[in-house]
N, CA, C and O atoms as CSV, one atom per row, in Angstrom:
chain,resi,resn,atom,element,x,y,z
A,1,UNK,N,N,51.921,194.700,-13.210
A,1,UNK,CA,C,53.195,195.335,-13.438
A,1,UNK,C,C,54.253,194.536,-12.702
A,1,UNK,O,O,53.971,193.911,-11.679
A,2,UNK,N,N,55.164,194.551,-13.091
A,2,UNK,CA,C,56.266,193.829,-12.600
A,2,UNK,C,C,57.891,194.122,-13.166
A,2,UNK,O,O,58.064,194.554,-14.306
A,3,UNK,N,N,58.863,193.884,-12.388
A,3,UNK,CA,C,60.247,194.352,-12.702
A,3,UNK,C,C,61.057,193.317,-12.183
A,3,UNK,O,O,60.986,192.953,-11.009
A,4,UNK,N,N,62.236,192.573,-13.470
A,4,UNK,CA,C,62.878,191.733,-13.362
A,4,UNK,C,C,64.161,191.858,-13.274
A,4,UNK,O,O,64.144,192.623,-14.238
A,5,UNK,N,N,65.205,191.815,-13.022
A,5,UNK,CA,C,66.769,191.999,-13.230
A,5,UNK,C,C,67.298,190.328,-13.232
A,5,UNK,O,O,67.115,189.373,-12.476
A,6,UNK,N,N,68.088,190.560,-14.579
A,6,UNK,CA,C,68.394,188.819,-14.820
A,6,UNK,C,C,70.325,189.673,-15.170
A,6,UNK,O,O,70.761,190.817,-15.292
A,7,UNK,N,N,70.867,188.351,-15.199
A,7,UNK,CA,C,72.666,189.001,-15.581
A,7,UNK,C,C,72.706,188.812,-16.935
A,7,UNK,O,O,73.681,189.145,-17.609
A,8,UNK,N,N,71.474,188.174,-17.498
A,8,UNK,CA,C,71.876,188.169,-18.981
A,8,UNK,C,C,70.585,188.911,-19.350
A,8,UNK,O,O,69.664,189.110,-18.558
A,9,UNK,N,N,70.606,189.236,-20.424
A,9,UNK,CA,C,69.602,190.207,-21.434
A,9,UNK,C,C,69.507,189.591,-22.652
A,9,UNK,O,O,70.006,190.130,-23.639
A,10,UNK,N,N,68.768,188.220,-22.752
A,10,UNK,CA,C,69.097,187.896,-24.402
A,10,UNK,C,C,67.263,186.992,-24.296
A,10,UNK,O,O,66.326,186.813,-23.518
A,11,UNK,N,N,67.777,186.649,-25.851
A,11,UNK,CA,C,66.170,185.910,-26.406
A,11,UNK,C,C,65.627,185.174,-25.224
A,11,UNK,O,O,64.536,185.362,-24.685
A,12,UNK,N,N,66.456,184.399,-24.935
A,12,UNK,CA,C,65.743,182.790,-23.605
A,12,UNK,C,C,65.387,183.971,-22.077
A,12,UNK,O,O,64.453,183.588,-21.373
A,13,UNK,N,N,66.025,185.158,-21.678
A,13,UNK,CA,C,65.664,185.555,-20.639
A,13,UNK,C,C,64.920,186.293,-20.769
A,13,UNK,O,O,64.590,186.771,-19.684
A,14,UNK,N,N,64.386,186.722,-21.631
A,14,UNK,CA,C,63.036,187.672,-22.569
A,14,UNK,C,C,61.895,186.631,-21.978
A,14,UNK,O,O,61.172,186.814,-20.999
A,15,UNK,N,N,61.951,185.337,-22.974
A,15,UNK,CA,C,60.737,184.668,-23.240
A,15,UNK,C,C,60.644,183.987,-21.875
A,15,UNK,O,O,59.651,183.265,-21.784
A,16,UNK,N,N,61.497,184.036,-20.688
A,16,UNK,CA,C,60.903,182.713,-19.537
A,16,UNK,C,C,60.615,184.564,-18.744
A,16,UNK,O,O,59.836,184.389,-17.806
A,17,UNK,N,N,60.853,185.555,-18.812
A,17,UNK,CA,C,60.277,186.714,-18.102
A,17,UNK,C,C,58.747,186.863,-18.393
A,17,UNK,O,O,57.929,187.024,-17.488
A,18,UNK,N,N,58.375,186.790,-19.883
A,18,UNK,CA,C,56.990,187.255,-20.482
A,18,UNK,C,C,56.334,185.722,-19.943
A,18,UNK,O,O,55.377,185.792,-19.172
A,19,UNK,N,N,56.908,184.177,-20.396
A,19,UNK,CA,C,56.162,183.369,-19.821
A,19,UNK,C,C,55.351,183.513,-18.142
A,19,UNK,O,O,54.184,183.408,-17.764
A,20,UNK,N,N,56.588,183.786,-17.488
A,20,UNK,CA,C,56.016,184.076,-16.224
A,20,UNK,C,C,55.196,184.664,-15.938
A,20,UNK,O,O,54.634,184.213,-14.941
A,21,UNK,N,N,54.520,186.067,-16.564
A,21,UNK,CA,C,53.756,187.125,-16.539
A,21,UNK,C,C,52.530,187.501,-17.235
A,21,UNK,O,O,51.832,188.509,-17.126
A,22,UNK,N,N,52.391,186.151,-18.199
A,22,UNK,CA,C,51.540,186.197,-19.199
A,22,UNK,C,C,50.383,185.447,-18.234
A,22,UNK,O,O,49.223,185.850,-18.317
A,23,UNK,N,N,50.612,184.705,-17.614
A,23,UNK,CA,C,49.445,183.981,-16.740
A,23,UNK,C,C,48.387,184.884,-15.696
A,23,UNK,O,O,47.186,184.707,-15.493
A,24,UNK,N,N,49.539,186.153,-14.991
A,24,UNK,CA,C,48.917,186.836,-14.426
A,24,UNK,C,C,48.345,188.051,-14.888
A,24,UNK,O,O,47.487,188.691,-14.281
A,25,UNK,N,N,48.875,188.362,-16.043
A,25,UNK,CA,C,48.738,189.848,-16.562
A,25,UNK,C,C,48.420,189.125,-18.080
A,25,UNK,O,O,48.880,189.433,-19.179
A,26,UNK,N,N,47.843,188.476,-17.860
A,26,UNK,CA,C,47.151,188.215,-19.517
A,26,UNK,C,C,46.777,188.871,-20.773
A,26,UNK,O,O,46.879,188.575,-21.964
A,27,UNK,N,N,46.177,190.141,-19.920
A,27,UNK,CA,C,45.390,191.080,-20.990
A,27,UNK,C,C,46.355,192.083,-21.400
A,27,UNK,O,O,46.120,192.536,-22.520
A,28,UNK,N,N,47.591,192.660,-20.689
A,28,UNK,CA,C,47.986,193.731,-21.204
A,28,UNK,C,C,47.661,194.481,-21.966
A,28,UNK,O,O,46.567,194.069,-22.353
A,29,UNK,N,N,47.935,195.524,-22.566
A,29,UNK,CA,C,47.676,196.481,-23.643
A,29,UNK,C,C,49.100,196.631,-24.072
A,29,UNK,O,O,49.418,196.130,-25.151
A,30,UNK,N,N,50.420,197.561,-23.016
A,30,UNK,CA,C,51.461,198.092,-23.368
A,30,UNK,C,C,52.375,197.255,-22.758
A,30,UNK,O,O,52.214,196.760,-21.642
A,31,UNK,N,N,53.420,197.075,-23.540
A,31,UNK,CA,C,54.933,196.443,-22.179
A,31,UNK,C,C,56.022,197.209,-22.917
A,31,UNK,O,O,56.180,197.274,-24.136
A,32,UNK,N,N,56.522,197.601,-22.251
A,32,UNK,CA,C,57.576,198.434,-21.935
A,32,UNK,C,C,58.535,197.822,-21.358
A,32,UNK,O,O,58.486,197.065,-20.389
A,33,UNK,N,N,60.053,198.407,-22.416
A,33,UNK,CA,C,60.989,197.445,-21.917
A,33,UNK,C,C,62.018,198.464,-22.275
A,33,UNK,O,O,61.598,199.619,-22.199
A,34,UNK,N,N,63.533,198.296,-22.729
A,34,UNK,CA,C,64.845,199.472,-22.561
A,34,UNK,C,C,64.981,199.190,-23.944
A,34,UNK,O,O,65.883,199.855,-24.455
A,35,UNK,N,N,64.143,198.111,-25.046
A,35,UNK,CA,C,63.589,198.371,-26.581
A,35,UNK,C,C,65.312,197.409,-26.739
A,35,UNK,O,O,65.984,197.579,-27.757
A,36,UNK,N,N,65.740,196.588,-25.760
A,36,UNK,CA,C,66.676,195.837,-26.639
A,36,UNK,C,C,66.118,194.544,-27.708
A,36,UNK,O,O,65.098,193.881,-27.517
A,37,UNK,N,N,66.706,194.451,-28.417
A,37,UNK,CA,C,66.769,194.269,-29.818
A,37,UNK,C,C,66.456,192.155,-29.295
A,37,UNK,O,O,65.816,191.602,-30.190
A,38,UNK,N,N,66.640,191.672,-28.703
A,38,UNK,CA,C,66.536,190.509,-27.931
A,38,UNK,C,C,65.305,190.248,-27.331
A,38,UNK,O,O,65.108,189.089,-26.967
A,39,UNK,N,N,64.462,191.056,-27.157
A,39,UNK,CA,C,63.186,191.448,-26.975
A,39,UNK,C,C,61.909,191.649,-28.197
A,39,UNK,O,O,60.691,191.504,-28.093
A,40,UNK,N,N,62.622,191.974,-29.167
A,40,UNK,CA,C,61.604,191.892,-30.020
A,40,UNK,C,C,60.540,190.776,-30.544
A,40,UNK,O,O,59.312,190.865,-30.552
A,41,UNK,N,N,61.459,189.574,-31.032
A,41,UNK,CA,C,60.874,188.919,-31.792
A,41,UNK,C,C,59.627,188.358,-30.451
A,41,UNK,O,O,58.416,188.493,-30.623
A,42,UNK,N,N,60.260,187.713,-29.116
A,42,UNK,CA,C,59.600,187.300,-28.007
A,42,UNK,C,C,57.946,187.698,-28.191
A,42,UNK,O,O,56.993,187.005,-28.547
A,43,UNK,N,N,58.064,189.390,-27.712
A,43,UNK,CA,C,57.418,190.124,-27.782
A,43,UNK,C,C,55.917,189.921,-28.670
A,43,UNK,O,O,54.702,189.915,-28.467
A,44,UNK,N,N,56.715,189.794,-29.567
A,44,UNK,CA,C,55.900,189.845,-30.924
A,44,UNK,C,C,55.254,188.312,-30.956
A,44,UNK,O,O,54.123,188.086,-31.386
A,45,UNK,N,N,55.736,187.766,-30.675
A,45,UNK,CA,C,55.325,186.183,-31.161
A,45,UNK,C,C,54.435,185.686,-30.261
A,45,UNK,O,O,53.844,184.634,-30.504
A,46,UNK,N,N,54.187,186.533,-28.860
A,46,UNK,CA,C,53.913,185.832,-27.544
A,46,UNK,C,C,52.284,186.822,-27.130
A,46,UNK,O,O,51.344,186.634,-26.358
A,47,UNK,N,N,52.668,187.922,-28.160
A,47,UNK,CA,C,51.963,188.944,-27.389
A,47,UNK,C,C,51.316,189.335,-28.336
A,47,UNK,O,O,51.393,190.552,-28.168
A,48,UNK,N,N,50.718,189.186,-29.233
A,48,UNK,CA,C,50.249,189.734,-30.666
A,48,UNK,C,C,49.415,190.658,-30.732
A,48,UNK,O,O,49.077,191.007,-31.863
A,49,UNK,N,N,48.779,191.391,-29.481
A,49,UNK,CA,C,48.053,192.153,-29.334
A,49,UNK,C,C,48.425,193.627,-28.449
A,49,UNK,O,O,47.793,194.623,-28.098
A,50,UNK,N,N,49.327,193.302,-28.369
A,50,UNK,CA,C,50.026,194.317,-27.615
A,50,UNK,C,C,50.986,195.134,-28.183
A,50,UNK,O,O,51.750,194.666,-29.027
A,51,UNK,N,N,51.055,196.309,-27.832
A,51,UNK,CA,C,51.673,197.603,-28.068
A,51,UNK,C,C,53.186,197.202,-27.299
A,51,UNK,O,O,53.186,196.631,-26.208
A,52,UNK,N,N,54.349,197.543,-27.948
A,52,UNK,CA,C,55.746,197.754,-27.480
A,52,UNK,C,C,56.348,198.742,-27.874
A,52,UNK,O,O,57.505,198.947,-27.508
């Protein structure tokens, strides 16, 4: 589990957040996020097995 605060909220600060986290938390099941719309595709493309 982990919690990030960046000043921007868009595609590039999505994907270097999940990069970072994917090494340690590999397996996830769920990620949970505030469902902005900048988040999706990331999500989806990075995580294909996981619930959002």
């Amino acid at each position: 589990m982990d919690v990030f605060l960046q000043k921007r909220r868009n595609k590039r600060a999505a994907i270097r957040f999940l990069f970072r986290n994917l090494d340690f938390y590999s397996k996830s099941h769920v990620i949970i996020t505030d469902n902005l719309r900048s988040y999706t595709k990331p999500i989806k493309a990075m995580c294909k097995n996981t619930e959002h």
